[in-house]
N, C-alpha and C positions, 0 to 999 in steps of 0.2 A: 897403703897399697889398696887399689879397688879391685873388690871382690865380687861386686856385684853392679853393672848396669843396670838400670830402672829408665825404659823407657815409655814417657809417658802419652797417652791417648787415649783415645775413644773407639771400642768394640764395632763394627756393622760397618757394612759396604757403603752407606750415605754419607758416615766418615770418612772413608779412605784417602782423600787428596786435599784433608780439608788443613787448614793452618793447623786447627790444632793439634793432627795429627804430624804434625812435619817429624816430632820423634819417630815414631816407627818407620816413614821413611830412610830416617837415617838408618836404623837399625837393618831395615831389608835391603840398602844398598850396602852397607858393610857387609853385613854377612848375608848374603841371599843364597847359597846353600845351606844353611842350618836344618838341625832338624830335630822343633818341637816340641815338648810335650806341655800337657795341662798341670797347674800343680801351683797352689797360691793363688787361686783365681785369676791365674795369668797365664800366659804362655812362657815357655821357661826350656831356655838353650844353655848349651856350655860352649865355650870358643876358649882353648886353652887353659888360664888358670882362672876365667872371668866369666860367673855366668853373666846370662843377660835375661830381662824380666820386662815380659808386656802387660801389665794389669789389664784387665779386662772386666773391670769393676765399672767402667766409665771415671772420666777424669775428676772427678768428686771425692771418689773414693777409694782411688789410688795406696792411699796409706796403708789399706784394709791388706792387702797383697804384697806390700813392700813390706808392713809388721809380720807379717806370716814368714817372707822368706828369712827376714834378718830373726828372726827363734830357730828357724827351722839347721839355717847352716850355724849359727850362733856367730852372727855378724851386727859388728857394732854401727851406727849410724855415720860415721868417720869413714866406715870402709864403700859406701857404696856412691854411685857417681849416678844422678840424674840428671836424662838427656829431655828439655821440652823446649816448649814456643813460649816465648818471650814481646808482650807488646811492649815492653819499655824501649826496646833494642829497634833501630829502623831496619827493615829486612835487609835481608846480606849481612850482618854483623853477627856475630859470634863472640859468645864471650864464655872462656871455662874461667872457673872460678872455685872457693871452698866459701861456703856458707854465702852470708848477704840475706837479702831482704825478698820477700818473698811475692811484693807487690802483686797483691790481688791474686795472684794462680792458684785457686781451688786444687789443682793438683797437687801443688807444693806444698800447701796448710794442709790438707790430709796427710801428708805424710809425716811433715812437722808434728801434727796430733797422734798419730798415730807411732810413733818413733821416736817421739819424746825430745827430737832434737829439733835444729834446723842444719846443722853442721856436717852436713852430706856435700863434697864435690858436686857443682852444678854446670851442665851445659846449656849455655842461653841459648836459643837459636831466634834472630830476632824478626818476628813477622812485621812490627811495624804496628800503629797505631791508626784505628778508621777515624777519615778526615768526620763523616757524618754517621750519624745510626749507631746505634749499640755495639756494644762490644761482644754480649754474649754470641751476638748472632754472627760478626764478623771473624772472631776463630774459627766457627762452625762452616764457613763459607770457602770454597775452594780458591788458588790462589788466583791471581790475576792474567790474562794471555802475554803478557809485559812478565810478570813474574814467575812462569812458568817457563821461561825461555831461559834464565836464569837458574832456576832450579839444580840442576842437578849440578852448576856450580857451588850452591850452597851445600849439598847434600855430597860432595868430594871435598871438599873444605872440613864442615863437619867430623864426617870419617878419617881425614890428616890426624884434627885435633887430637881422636877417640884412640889413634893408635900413637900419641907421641906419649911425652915426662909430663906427668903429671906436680912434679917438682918444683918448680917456680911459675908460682900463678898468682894474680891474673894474667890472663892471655885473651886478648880479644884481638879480633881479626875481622877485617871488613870487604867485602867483593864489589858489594857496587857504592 
């Protein structure tokens, strides 16, 4: 059962629209009433019997704030479901999942090191791979006027997932 969402991204308004921020989009379009507080070096809601967790460490060091919450409620790496962006995935794809491979997400290896697992429910959100240039700078970079038209079909899509059975998985889903 997940008892904890961990959504991942990057702190600062220069982040905000950016890929790899696409988790707390999800997060703000599911729950856009919530209401915050500080606590884990994250921002930290509850929506029923689920909280939900925004590290605010920068995506590096994510683990730093997901180890704190999983002591603090004494939750196991099993119980908690991580929402991020996914280059392996072409955008519009969607894949929930339990465990798997961590393919380069700095986000994901912090938490693995820090949690001692990898075995946490995962939601891929998949921005897609840059045809040219870096990677690092291409998370960093806002979506496309092509793929912002789309958006908020991924980010309703997403939120399906976030409220269905987490039971029989994988489950990937594709828009465009």
């Amino acid at each position: 059962m997940v008892k904890l969402m961990v959504f991942l991204g990057n702190p600062g308004r220069e982040y905000a629209r950016t890929r790899h921020n696409v988790a707390w989009m999800v997060c703000d379009h599911l729950h856009p009433n919530l209401s915050w507080s500080v606590k884990f070096h994250a921002q930290l809601a509850s929506e029923a019997t689920v909280r939900l967790l925004k590290p605010q460490t920068y995506m590096n060091e994510s683990g730093k704030s997901v180890r704190a919450a999983l002591d603090f409620y004494n939750l196991e790496p099993t119980e908690i479901l991580v929402i991020h962006d996914d280059l392996e995935l072409p955008y519009g794809t969607l894949r929930l999942q339990a465990g798997g491979g961590l393919q380069g997400h700095n986000g994901l290896k912090s938490i693995k090191q820090h949690a001692g697992s990898d075995q946490f429910l995962r939601l891929r959100i998949g921005i897609g791979r840059p045809k040219h240039g870096s990677v690092a700078s291409y998370v960093l970079e806002r979506f496309t006027a092509e793929e912002e038209v789309s958006l908020p079909l991924v980010l309703d899509l997403a939120s399906t997932m976030l409220r269905g059975d987490f039971s029989t998985l994988p489950v990937t889903n594709t828009l465009v």
